[in-house]
TORMI-163539 format. One record per residue: residue number from 1; residue in one letter; chain; z, y, x of N, C-alpha, C in turn. Coordinates in steps of 0.2 Angstrom, whole numbers, plus 5000, padded with zeros to 4 digits. Atoms other than C-alpha are relative to their C-alpha. Example, Ala and Ser with C-alpha at 12.3 -4.5 7.8 and 13.67 -1.06 7.14 Angstrom:
! residues 2
1  A  A  5000  4994  5004  5039  4978  5062  5000  5006  5004
2  S  A  4999  4994  4996  5036  4995  5068  5003  5005  4996
END
This chain:
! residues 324
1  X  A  5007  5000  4999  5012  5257  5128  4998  4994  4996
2  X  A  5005  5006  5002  5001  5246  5117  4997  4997  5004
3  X  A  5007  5004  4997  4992  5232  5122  4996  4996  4997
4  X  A  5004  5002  5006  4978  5224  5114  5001  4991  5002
5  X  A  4998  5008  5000  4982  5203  5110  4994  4995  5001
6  X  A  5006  5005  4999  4969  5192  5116  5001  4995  5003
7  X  A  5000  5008  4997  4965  5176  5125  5000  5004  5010
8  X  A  5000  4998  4993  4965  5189  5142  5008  5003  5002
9  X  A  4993  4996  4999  4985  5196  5139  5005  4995  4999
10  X  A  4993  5004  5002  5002  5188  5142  5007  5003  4998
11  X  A  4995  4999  5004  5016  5188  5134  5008  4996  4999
12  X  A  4993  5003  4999  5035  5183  5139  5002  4998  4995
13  X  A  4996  5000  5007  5045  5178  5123  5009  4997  5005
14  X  A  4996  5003  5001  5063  5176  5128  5006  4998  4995
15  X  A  4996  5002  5004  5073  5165  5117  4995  4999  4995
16  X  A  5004  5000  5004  5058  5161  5109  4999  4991  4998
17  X  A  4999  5006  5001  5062  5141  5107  5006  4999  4992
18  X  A  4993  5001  5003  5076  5147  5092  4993  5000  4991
19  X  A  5004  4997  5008  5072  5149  5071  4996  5006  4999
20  X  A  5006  4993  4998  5065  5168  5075  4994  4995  5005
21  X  A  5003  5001  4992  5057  5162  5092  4992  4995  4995
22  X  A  5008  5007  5001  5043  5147  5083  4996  5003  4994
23  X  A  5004  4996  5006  5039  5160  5070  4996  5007  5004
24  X  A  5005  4993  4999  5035  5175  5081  4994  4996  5006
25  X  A  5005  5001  4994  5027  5162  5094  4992  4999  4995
26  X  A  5005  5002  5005  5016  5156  5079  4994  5005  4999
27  X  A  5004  4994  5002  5014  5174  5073  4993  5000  5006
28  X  A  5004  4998  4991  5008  5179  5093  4992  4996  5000
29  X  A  5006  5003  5001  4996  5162  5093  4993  5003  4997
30  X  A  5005  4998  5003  4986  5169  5082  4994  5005  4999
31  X  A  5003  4994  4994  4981  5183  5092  4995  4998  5004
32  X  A  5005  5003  4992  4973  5172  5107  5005  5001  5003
33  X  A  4997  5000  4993  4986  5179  5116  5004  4995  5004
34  X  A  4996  5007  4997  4996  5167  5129  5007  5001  5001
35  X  A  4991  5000  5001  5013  5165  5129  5005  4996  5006
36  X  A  4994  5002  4999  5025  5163  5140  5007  4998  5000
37  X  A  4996  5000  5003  5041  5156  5132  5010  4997  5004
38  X  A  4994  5003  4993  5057  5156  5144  5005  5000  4995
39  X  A  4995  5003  5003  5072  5147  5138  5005  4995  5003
40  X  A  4994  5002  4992  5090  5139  5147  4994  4991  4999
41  X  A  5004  5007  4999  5080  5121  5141  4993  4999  4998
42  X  A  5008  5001  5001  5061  5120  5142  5000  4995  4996
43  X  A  5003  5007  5002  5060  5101  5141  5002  5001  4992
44  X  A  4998  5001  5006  5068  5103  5123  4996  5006  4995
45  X  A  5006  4997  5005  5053  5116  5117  4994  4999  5000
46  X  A  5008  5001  4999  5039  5106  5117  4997  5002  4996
47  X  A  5005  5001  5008  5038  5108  5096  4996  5007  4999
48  X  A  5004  4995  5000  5032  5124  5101  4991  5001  5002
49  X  A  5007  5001  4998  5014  5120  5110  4996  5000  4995
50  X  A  5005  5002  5007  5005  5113  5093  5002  5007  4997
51  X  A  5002  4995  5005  5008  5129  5086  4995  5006  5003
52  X  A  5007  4996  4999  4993  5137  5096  4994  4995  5005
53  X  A  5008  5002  4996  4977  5130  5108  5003  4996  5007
54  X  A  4998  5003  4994  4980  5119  5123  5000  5007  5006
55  X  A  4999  4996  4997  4988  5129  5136  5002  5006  4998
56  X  A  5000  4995  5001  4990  5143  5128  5009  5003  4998
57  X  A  4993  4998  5003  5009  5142  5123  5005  4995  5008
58  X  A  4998  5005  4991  5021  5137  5142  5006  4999  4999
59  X  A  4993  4997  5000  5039  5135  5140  5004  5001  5007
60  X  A  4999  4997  4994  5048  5141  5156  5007  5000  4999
61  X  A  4993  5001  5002  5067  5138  5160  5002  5008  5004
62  X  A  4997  4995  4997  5076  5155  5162  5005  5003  4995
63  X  A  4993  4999  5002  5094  5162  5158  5001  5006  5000
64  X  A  5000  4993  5000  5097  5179  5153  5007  5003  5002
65  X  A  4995  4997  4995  5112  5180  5163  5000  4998  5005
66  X  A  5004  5001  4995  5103  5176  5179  4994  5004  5000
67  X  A  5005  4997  5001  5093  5191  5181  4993  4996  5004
68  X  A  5008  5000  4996  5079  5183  5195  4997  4995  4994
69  X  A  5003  5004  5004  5076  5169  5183  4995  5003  4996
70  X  A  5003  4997  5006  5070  5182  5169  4995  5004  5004
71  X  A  5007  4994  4997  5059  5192  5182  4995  4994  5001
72  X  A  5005  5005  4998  5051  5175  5188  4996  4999  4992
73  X  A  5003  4999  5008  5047  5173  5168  4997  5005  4998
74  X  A  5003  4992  5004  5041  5192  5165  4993  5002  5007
75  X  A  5005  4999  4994  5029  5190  5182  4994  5000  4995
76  X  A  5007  4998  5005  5012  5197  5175  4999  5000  4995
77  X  A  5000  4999  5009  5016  5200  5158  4998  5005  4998
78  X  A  5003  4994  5005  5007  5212  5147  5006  5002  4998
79  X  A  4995  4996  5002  5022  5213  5137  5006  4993  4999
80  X  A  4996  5001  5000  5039  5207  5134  5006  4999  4994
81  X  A  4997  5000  5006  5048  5202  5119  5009  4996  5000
82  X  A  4993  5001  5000  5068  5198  5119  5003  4999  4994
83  X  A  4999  5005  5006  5073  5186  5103  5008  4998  5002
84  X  A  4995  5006  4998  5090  5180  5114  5007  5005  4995
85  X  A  4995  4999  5004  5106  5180  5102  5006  4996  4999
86  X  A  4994  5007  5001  5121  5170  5099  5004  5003  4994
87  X  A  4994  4998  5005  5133  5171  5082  5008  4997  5002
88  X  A  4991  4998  4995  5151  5167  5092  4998  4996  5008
89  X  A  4999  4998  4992  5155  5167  5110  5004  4992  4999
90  X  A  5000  5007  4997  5158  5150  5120  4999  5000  5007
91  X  A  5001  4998  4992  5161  5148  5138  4996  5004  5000
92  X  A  5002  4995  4996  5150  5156  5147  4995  5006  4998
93  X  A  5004  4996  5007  5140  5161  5132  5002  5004  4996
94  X  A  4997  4994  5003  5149  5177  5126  4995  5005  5001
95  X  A  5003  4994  5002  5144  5193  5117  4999  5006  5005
96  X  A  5003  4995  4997  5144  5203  5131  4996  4998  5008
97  X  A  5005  5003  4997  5135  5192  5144  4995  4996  4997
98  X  A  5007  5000  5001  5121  5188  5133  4997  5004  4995
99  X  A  5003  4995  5002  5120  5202  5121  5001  5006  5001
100  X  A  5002  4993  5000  5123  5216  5130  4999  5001  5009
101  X  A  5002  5002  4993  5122  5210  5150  4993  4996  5000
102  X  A  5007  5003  4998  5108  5199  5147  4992  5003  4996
103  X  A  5005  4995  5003  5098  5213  5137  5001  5006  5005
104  X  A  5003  4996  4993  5099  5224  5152  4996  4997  5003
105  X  A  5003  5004  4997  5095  5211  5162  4991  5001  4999
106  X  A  5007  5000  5000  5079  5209  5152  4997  5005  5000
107  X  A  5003  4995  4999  5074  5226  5151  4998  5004  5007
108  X  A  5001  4997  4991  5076  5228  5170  4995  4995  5002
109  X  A  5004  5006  4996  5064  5212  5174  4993  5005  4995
110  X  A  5006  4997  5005  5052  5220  5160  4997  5006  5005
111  X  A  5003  4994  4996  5051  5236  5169  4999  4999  5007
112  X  A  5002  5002  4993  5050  5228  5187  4992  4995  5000
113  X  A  5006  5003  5000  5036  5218  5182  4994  5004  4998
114  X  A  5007  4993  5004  5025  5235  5175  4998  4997  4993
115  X  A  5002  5002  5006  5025  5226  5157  4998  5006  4996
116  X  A  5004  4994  5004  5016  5238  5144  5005  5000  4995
117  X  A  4996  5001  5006  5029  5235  5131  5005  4996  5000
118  X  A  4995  5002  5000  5046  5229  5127  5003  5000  4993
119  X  A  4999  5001  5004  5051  5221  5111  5007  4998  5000
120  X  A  4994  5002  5003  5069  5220  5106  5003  4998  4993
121  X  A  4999  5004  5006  5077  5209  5092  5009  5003  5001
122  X  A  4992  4999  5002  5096  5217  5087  5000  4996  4994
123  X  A  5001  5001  5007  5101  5217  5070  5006  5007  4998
124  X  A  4997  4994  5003  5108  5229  5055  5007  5000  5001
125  X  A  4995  5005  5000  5124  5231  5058  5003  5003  5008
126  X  A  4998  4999  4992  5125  5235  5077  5003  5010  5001
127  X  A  4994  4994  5000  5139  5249  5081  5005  5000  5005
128  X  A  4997  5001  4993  5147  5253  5096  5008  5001  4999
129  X  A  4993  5001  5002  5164  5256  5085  5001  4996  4994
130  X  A  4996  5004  5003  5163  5242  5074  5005  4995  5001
131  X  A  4993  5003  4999  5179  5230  5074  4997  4993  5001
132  X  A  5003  5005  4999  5166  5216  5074  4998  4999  5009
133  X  A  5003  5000  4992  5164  5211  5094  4993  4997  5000
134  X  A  5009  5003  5002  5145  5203  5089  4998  5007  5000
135  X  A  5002  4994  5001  5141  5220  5082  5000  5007  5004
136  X  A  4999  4997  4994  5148  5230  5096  4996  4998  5007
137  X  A  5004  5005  4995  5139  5218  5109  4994  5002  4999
138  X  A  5007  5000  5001  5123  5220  5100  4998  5008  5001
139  X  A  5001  4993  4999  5125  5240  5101  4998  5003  5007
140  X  A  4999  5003  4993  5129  5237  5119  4993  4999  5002
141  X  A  5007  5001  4997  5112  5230  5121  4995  5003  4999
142  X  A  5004  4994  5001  5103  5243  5114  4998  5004  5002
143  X  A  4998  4995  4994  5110  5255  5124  4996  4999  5005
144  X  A  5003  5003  4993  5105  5243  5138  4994  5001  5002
145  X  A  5009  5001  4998  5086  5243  5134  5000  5004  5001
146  X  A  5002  4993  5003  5084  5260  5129  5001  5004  5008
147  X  A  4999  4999  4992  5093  5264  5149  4994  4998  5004
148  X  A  5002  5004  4996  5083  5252  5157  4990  4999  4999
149  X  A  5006  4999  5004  5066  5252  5146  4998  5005  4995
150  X  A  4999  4995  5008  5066  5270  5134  4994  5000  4997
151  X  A  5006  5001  5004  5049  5266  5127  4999  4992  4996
152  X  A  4999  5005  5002  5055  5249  5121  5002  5000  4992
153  X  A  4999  5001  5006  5054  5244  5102  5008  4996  4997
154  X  A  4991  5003  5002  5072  5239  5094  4998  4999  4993
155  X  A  5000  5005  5008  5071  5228  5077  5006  4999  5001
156  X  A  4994  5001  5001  5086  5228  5067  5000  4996  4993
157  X  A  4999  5004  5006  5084  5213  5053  5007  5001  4998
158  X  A  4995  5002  5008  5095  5211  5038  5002  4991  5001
159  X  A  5001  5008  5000  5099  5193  5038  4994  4996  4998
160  X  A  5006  5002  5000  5084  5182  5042  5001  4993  4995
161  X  A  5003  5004  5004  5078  5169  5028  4994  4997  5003
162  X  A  5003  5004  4997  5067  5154  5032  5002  4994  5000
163  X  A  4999  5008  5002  5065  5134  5030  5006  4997  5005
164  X  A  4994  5004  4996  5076  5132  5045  5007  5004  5003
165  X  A  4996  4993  4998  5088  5149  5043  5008  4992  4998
166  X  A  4991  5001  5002  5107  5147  5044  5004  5004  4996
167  X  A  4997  4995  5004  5112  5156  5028  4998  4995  4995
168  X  A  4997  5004  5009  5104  5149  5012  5003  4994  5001
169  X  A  4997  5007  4997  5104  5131  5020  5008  4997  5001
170  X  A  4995  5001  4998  5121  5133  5027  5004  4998  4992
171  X  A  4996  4998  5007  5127  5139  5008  4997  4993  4996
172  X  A  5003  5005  5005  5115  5124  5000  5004  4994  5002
173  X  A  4997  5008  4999  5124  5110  5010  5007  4999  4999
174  X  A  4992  5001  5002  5141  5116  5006  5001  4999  4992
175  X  A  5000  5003  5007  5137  5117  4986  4998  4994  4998
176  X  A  4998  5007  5001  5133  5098  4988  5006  4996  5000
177  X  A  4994  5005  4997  5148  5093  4995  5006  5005  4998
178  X  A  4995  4998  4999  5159  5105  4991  5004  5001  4993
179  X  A  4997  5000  5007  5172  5107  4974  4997  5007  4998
180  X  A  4999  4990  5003  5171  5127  4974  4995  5001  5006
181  X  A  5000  4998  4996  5162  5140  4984  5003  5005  5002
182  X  A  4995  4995  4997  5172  5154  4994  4996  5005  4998
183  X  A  5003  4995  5000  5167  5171  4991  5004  5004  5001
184  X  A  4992  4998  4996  5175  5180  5005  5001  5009  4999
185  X  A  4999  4992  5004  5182  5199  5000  4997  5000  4994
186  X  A  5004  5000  5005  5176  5195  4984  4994  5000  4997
187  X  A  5009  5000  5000  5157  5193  4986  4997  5006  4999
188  X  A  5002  4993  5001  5156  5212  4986  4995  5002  5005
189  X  A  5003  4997  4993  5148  5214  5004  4990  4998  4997
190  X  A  5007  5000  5005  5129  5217  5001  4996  4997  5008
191  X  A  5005  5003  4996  5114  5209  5010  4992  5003  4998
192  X  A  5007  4999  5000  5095  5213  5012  4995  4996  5003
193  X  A  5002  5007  4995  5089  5195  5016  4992  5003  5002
194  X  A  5008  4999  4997  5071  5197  5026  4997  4994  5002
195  X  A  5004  5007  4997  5058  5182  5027  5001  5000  5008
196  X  A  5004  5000  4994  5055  5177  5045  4994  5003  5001
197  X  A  5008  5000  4998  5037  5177  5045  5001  5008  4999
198  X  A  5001  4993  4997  5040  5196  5042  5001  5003  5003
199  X  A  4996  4997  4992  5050  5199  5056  4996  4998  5005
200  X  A  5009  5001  4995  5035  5190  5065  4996  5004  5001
201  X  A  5006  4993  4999  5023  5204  5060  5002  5003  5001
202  X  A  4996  4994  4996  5036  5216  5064  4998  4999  5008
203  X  A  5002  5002  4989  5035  5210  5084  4992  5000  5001
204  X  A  5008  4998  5002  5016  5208  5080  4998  5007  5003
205  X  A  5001  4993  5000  5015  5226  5076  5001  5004  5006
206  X  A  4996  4994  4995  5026  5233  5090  4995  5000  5005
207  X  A  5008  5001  4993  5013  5223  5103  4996  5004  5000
208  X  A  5009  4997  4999  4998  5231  5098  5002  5008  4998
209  X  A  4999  4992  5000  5006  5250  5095  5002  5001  4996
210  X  A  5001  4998  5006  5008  5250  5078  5007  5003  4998
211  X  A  4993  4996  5002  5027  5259  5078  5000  5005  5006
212  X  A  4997  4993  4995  5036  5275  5087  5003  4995  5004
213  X  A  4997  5001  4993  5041  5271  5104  5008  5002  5000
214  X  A  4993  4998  4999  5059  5270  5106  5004  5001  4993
215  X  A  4996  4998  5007  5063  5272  5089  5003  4995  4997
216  X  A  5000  5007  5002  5073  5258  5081  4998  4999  4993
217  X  A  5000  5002  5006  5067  5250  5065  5005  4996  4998
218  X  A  4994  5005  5005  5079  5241  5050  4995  4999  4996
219  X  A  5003  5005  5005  5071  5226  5043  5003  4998  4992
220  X  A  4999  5006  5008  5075  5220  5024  4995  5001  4997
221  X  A  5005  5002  5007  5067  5212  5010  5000  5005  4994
222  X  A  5001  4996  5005  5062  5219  4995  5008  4999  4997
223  X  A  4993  5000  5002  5080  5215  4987  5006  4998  5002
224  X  A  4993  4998  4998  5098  5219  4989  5004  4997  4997
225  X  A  4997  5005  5004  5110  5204  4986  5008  5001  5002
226  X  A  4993  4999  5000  5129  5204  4984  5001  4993  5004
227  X  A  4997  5005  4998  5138  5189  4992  5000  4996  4994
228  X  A  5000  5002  5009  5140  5184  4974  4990  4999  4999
229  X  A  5003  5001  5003  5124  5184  4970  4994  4996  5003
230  X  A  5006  5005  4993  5115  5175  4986  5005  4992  4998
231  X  A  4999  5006  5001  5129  5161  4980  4998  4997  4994
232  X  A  5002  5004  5007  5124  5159  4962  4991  5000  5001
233  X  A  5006  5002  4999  5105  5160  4969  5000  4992  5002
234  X  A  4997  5005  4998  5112  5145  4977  5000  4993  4998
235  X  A  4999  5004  5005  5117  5137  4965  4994  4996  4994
236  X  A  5005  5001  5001  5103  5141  4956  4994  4996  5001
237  X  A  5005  5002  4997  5090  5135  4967  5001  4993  5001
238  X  A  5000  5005  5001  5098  5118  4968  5003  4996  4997
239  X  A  4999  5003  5008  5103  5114  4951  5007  4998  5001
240  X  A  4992  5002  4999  5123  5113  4955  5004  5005  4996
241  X  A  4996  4996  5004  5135  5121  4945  5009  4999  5006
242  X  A  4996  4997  4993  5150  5126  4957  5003  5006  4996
243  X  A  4996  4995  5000  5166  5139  4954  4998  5004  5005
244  X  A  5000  4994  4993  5166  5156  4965  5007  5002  4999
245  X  A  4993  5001  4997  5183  5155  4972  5001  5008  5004
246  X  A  4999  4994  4998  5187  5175  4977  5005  4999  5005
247  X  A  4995  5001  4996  5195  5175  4994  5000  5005  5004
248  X  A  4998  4995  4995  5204  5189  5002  4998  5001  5008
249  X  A  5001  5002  4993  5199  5194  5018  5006  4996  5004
250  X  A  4994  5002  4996  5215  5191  5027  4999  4992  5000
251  X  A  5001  5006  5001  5214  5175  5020  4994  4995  5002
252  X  A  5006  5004  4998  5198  5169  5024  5002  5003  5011
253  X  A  5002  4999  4993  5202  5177  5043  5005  4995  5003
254  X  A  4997  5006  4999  5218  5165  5044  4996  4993  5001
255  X  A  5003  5008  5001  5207  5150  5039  4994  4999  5008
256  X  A  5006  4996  4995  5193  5157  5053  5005  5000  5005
257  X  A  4995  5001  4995  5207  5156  5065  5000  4992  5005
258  X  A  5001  5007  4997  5207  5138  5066  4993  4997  5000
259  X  A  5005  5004  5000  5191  5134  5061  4995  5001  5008
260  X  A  5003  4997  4993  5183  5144  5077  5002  4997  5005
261  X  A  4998  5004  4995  5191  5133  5087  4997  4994  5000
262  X  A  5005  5006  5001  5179  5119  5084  4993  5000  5001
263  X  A  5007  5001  4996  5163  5115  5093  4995  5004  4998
264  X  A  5005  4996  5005  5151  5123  5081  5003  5005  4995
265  X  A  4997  4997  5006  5162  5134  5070  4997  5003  4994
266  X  A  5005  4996  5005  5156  5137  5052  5002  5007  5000
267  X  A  4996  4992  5004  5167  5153  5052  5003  5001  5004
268  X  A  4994  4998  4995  5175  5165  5065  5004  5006  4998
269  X  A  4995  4995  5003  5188  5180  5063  4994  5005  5001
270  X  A  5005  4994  4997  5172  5191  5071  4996  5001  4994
271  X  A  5007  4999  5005  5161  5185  5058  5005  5003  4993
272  X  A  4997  4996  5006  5174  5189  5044  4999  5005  5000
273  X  A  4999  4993  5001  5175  5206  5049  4994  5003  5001
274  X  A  5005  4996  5003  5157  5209  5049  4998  4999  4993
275  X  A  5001  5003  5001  5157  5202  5034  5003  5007  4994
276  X  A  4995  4994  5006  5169  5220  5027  4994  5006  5001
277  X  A  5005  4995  4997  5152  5230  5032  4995  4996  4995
278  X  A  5005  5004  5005  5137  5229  5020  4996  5000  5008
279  X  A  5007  5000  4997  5120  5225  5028  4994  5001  5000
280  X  A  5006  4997  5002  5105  5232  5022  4998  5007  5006
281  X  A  5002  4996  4998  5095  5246  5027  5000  5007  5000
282  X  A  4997  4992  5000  5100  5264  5031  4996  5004  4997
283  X  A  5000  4995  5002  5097  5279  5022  4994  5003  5004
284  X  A  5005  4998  4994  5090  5286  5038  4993  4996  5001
285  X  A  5003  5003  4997  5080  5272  5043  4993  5002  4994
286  X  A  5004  5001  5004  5069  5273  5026  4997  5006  4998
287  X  A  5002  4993  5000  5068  5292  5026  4994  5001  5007
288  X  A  5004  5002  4994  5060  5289  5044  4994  4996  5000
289  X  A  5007  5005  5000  5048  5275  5038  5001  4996  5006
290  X  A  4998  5004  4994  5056  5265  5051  5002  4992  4997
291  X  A  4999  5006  5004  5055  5251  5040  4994  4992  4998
292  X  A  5007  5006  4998  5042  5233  5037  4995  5005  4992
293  X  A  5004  4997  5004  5035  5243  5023  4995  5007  5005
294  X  A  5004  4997  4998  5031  5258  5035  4995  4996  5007
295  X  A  5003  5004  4997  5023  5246  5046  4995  4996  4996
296  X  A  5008  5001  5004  5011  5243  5031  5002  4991  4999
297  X  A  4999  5007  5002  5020  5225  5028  5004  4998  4993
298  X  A  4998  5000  5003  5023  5219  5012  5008  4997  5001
299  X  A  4994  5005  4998  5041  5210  5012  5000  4995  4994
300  X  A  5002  5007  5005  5042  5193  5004  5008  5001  4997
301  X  A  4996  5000  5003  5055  5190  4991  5003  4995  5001
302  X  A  4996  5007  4999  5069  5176  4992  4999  4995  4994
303  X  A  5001  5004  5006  5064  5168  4974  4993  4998  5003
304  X  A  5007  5004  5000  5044  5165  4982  5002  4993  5005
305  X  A  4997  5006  4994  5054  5154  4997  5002  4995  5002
306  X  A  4995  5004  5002  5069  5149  4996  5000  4994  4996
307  X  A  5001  5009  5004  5069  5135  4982  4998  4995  5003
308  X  A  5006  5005  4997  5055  5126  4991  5003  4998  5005
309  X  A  4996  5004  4994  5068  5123  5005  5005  4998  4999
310  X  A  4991  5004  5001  5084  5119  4996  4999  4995  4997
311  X  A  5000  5004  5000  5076  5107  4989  5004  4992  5001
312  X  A  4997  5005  4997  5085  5095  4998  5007  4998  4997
313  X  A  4991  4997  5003  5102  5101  4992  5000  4996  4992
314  X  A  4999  5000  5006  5099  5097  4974  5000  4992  4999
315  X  A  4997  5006  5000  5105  5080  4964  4996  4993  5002
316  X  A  5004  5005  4998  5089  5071  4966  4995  5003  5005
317  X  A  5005  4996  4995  5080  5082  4981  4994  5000  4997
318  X  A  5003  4997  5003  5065  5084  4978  4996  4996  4993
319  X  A  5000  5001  5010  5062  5074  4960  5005  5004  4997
320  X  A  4997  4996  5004  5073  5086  4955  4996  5008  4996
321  X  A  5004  4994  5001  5063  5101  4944  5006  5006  4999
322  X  A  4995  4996  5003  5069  5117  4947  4994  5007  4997
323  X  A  5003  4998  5006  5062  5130  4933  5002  5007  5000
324  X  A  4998  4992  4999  5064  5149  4937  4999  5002  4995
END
């Protein structure tokens, strides 16, 4: 059920403290509507406030593997939007206690609060027989809302772009420092990177009616990049010259063996094996109009963006001229 976004409607966000989460609170802001934004540490989202009117943006501490927490956060909410993710598991933060237990959870807090709407955030990709535990997890949660909430919106980005994403960034600080870069299976695996801000209007959208109930949509950009061709963008974008060093999967799952065992892992065996699956947008999905175009949203391309933030990366950052 639609609701109309004003200064008289609220609005849970959980996980709305991350890189999606300050983009859709922004989007929301700009509605009037009021946000409440639950997350395991408030005190550390304050840089949220300034992105809308005093009062208007609350952060609230709740754990989506603690359901009372997520009902006390969903108390009187018009609607309810679910941002929460993780890319590898770590104590008590695994893929099936926060993306497929802690997506019930929300859906059940959603629907005991009589919320009008229930936005969920997957991504493309999610398969209840993929070999990837993340992608099975996220399928998992799908299930869960869809049980728990069956009028609930499901968004399935592509890999998300943006000034503070973890993809080009990650790839731009390794071709400063790095001799070569890895291209793992051969940089055949394909990608459909999507701005943020678009995936903002997507959750936008959902709020105010503007999709099919229940139906999931697949988010990408206008183009379709190879693993190869998102690292010579790369390259590009920060004036580096760099080898692409073709590494077998196997090979790269060995090295991902040990690296996962380190506090922040750049690389895990999980992520390898999503990594043997392209990521774009389905067939189905586009034949359906279940996509940011059939939602009447242009998609932004990774050439208007990107640069503007790799900056950093290049030899002289930004006296550096890069010349498309």
């Amino acid at each position: 059920m639609a609701i109309t976004l004003n200064n008289r409607s609220l609005v849970t966000i959980y996980g709305g403290s991350g890189f999606l989460g300050r983009h859709v609170v922004r989007a929301i802001a700009e509605t009037g509507a009021r946000m409440r934004v639950a997350v395991r540490r408030p005190e550390l989202a304050g840089h949220l406030q300034p992105l809308g009117s005093v009062g208007q943006i609350v952060p609230v501490q709740a754990n989506v593997r603690f359901p009372d927490s997520l009902l006390a956060a969903a108390e009187d909410a018009d609607a309810v939007v679910n941002l929460v993710g993780i890319l590898f598991s770590g104590g008590k933060q695994t893929f099936k206690s926060v993306q497929d237990e802690g997506a019930r959870h929300v859906a059940k807090a959603a629907m005991a609060v009589g919320a009008g709407t229930l936005v969920h955030v997957s991504a493309i990709g999610a398969d209840a027989n993929s070999r990837s535990v993340y992608a099975r997890s996220k399928a998992a949660g799908e299930a869960a809302v869809r049980d728990g909430f069956p009028d609930a919106t499901i968004f399935r980005p592509s890999v998300v772009f943006g000034p503070e994403d973890d993809f080009f960034n990650r790839f731009g600080g390794l071709a400063r420092i790095a001799p070569m870069l890895p291209l793992i299976g051969g940089g055949h695996t394909k990608f459909q990177p999507v701005f943020v801000g678009d995936v903002a209007k997507a959750v936008v959208a959902a709020l105010s009616g503007s999709v099919e109930a229940g139906a999931p949509y697949e988010l990408g950009g206008p183009e379709i990049l190879t693993m190869r061709d998102v690292m010579n963008r790369v390259l590009d974008y920060t004036l580096r010259r760099r080898p692409l060093v073709p590494v077998p999967f196997w090979a790269a799952k060995l090295t991902a063996a040990f690296l996962q065992l380190l506090p922040n892992p750049p690389l895990t065996i999980d992520q390898v094996r999503l990594l043997q699956s392209d990521n774009v947008v389905s067939d189905a999905a586009i034949k359906a109009d279940r996509t940011l175009e059939g939602l009447s949203i242009e998609p932004v391309a990774v050439a208007s963006v990107v640069p503007g933030y790799l900056e950093q990366f290049r030899p002289r950052g930004q006296f550096s001229v890069y010349k498309p």
